[in-house]
N, C-alpha and C positions, 0 to 999 in steps of 0.2 A: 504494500500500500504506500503509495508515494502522500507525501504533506503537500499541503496547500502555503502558499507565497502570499500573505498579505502584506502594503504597505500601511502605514498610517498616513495621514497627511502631509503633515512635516516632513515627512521621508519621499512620499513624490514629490515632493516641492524644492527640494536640497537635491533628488535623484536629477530632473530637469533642468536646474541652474548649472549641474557638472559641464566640463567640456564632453564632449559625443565620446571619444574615446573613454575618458575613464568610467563615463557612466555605461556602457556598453561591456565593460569590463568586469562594473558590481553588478550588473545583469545577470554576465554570465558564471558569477559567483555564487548569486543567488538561487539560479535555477541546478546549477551541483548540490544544491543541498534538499532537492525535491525527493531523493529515496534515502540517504540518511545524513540528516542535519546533522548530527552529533559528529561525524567524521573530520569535520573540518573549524570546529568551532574551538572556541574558548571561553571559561564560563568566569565570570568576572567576579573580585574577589566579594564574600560581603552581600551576595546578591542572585536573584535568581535571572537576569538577564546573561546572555552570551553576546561576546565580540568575534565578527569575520573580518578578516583582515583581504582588504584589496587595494596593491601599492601602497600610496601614502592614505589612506581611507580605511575606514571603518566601519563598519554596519552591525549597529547594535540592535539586538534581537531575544524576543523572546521564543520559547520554544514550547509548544502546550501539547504534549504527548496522546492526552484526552481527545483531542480535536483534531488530531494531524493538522498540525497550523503550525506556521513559522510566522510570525509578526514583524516584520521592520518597525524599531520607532524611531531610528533616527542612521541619515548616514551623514559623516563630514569628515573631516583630513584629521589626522590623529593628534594634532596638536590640541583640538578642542572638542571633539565629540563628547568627552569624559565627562566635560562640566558639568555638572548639577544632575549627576544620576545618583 
């Protein structure tokens, strides 16, 4: 059973502003984690969210095993995605 890919808002909105290449890039980062998310993740400390790492970016995620759902809430360049999680 593969998961479902959801964004939030923020997260197509931040996915859109990238240049074409990198967002193409977390695209196709996101859709390798459609049969198992866990393979490529990191789960961040302190917290039930996970970080993927794509180049200098980030895409933080929750993961809801109940729902086969991967959630995006947020992607941005790893200098500040961290803020205020």
């Amino acid at each position: 059973m593969d998961y479902r890919i959801s964004l939030t808002k923020s997260a197509k909105k931040a996915l859109i502003a990238l240049p074409s290449d990198h967002a193409k890039r977390i695209v196709e980062a996101l859709e390798s984690l459609r049969s198992d998310p866990f393979s490529r993740v990191k789960r961040l400390k302190g917290s039930h969210l996970f970080s993927l790492r794509s180049g200098d970016y980030r895409i933080i995620l929750s993961i809801r095993r109940d729902q086969l759902l991967v959630l995006v809430l947020r992607i941005g360049h790893r200098s500040g995605v961290y803020r205020g999680l």
